[in-house]
C-alpha positions, 0 to 999 in steps of 0.5 A: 489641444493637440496634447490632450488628442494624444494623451486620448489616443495614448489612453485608446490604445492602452484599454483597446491593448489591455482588453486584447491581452484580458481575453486569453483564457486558461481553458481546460488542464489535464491535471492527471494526465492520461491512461497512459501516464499520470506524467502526461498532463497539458494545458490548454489555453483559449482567444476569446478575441478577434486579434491574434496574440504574441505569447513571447514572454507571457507566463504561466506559473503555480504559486509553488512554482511548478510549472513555472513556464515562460510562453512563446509563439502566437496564438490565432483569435478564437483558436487553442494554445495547447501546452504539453509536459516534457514531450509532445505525447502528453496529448496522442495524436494532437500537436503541441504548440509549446513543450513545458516541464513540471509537474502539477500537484493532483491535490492542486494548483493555484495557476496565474497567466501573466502577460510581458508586462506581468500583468494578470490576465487570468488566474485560477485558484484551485490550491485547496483542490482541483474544481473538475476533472477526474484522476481514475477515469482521466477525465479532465478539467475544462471550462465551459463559460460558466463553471468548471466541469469534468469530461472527456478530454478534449485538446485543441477543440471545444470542451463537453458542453461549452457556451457559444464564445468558444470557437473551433481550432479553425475560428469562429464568427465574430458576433461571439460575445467579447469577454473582458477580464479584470486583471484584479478580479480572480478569474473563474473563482466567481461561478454563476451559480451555488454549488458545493463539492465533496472532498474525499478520496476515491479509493480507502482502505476498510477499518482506515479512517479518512477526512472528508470536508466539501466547499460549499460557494455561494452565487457570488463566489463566496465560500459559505460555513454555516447551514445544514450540511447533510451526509449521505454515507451509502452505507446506511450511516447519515451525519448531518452538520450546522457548519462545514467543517472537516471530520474523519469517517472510516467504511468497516466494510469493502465495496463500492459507496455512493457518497452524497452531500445535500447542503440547505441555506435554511435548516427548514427547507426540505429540498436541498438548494446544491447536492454533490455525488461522488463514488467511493472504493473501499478496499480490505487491507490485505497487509500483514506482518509477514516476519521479524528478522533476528536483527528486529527487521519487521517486514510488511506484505501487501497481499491486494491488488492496489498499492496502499498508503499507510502513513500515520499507521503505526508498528507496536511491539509491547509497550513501543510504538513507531509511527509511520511517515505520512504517505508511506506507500507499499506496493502491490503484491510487494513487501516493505522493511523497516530495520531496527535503526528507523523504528528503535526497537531491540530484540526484546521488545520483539517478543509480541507485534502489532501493525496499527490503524490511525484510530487505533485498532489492531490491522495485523498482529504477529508473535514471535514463538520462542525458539523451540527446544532440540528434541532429542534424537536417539540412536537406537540399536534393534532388539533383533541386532542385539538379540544376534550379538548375543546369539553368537556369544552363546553360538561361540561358547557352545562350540568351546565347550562342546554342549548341547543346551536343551532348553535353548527355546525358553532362553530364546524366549527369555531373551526377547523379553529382556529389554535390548534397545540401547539409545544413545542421546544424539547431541552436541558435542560430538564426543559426548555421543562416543561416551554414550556408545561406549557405556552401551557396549559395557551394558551389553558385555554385562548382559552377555556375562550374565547370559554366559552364567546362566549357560555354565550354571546349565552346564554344571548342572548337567555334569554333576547328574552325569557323574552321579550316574557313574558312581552307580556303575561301580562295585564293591568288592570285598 
């Protein structure tokens, strides 16, 4: 009898133990961290129960462990236990009770809390998406007694629209209802009512398609497929779909869509049993092949405002392609090159280039000019240089022969008619140029002989009428 009194004692203490442990709750994850730093991200835990608790040795690890963090320190009933990574300055101005390191995924985490006996006292699976929060406005992820919702953050205090079993940081009264949790059951996968979330990221690039899909719960936690899934794009486009199921849709378009989902059990009924909002930014791309290099380098430049992810995009150059690595990001205001060891293309298929989206079409093109032909650049010497040259030729042989040209206005006027310009062709090497010089200054003495032809033909002319005239001044005598 008095074994069987002991072995209920033993059984008391065990359950009452359990129950203790089983009211420890993962209560809101700033899995985005804050405006300060995406780095910046905590987690909060939560006693629903009226006994404190020792944390030393409890666990709380991702199944990809990060974080993998092994606890200590006591945790008051009704009270917060607030985890910070790497510093105390994840959350401003609060007060870390335990410092911890590694990262959460923004695509998400499937966390488990264990206790010294690696006995599941909570877990959440958000593995295949964050169930709240939100990374452009750094609203966080909190638990409210029923569903997982998004809103401000609120460390060591009582999270935005919070059910009465949550107290203060100072306690709360007692008569708040005990919650027991089954270690085998997983914790908040199980909400209380339907519910259907859009999957899509918040910000796309115009002419870049992108996956949506949505989870769709029913009111016991199961994931439901089949029904009328109807897509409102924002834009005037509407998809409806019988099952979930993930799809690619790109915006043509810049601006701001409002993206709803309506989901309906029955395809006849004509209210929605569960809709889901989100806004979405598209922006242009405002990326561009900005050079190829003569080694085959090609440059990429970002000219937005935002940094942009082009994996799966693709380079084209003639008939070659190179495809792009999946989350592939180019700065904003910054550019991106890519040598001809990653991409395999040579000089010869540089000829023409093609920056291409993942549905195929053309985002930048870029051809490469053939290298332009030297234009040749003359030496010129000016009629008015040569035309002195030759004036003081003529200057040097009326001095010589004592003369007077009295027609010199019409050869005046003949020389400015005959073709001086001398050009030279300006190329390399540079002795050919001194060929050139040289068989212009032969042309030069031939025009200048012929003018010094013209000149003694005049000056024979005018002798022999002189001597005529001599010849008259003469007698005859018998």
């Amino acid at each position: 009898m008095k074994n069987l009194i002991k072995v209920f004692f033993v059984l008391i203490i065990i359950l009452f133990t359990h129950n203790i442990f089983a009211q420890v709750i993962i209560n809101e994850i700033a899995w985005m961290g804050n405006s300060n730093s995406s780095s910046d991200e905590w987690i909060e835990l939560y006693n629903l129960g009226g006994s404190d608790i020792d944390l030393t040795n409890w666990t709380l690890e991702a199944t990809d462990d990060s974080p993998s963090i092994t606890l200590s320190g006591f945790l008051p009933s009704f009270n917060f236990f607030l985890l910070e990574r790497t510093d105390d300055s994840s959350a401003p101005t609060i007060s870390a009770d335990f410092i911890y390191t590694g990262a959460l995924s923004n695509d998400g985490e499937h966390l488990i809390l264990k206790n010294d006996l690696g006995e599941i006292i909570n877990q959440i699976d958000a593995s295949t998406g964050w169930l709240a929060g939100d990374n452009a406005t750094k609203e966080t992820m909190q638990w409210d007694g029923a569903v997982w919702q998004t809103g401000e953050a609120t460390p060591r205090a009582t999270n935005i629209g919070s059910s009465s079993n949550h107290g203060g940081e100072s306690g709360g009264s007692s008569s708040k209802e005990l919650i027991i949790i089954d270690e085998n059951i997983p914790v908040f996968s199980l909400p209380t009512k339907m519910s259907t979330k859009i999957i899509a990221p918040e910000s796309m690039i115009a002419e870049a398609p992108y996956i949506f899909s949505s989870k769709t719960l029913n009111s016991g936690g199961e994931i439901l497929i089949k029904g009328k899934y109807t897509w409102n794009f924002g834009n005037g486009e509407i998809r409806e779909d019988q099952e979930n199921k993930d799809f690619e849709y790109t915006y043509s378009h810049p601006g701001e869509y409002v993206v709803i989902l309506e989901y309906r059990k029955n395809f006849y009924n004509l209210n929605p049993d569960v809709t889901d909002r989100i806004v979405i930014e598209v922006i242009p791309a405002d990326l561009s092949i900005s050079n190829v290099f003569e080694d085959g380098s090609i440059e990429l430049f970002n000219e937005s405002d935002n940094e942009i992810n082009i994996g799966k995009w693709s380079l084209k150059s003639n008939d070659n392609y190179f495809n792009i690595p999946k989350n592939t990001f180019i700065l904003s205001g910054k550019k991106l090159v890519f040598s001809p060891s990653v991409t395999g293309f040579t000089n010869i298929a540089l000829n023409q280039m093609a920056l291409i989206y993942p549905n195929q079409k053309i985002a930048s093109d870029y051809k490469k000019e053939p290298e332009p032909k030297k234009i040749p650049q003359k030496i010129v010497y000016e009629n008015s240089v040569a035309k002195t040259f030759v004036q003081e030729e003529i200057d040097q042989i009326k001095e010589e022969n004592n003369i007077l040209v009295e027609n010199k206005t019409n050869l005046d006027s003949n020389l400015s008619e005959i073709p001086l310009e001398a050009s030279i062709i300006k190329t390399l090497p540079e002795n050919r140029v001194n060929n050139k010089k040289s068989n212009s200054y032969i042309w030069f003495l031939v025009l200048i002989g012929l003018v010094s032809l013209a000149v003694l033909s005049i000056f024979f002319i005018r002798n022999s009428g002189k001597r005529t005239n001599n010849f008259d001044s003469f007698k005859i005598i018998d």
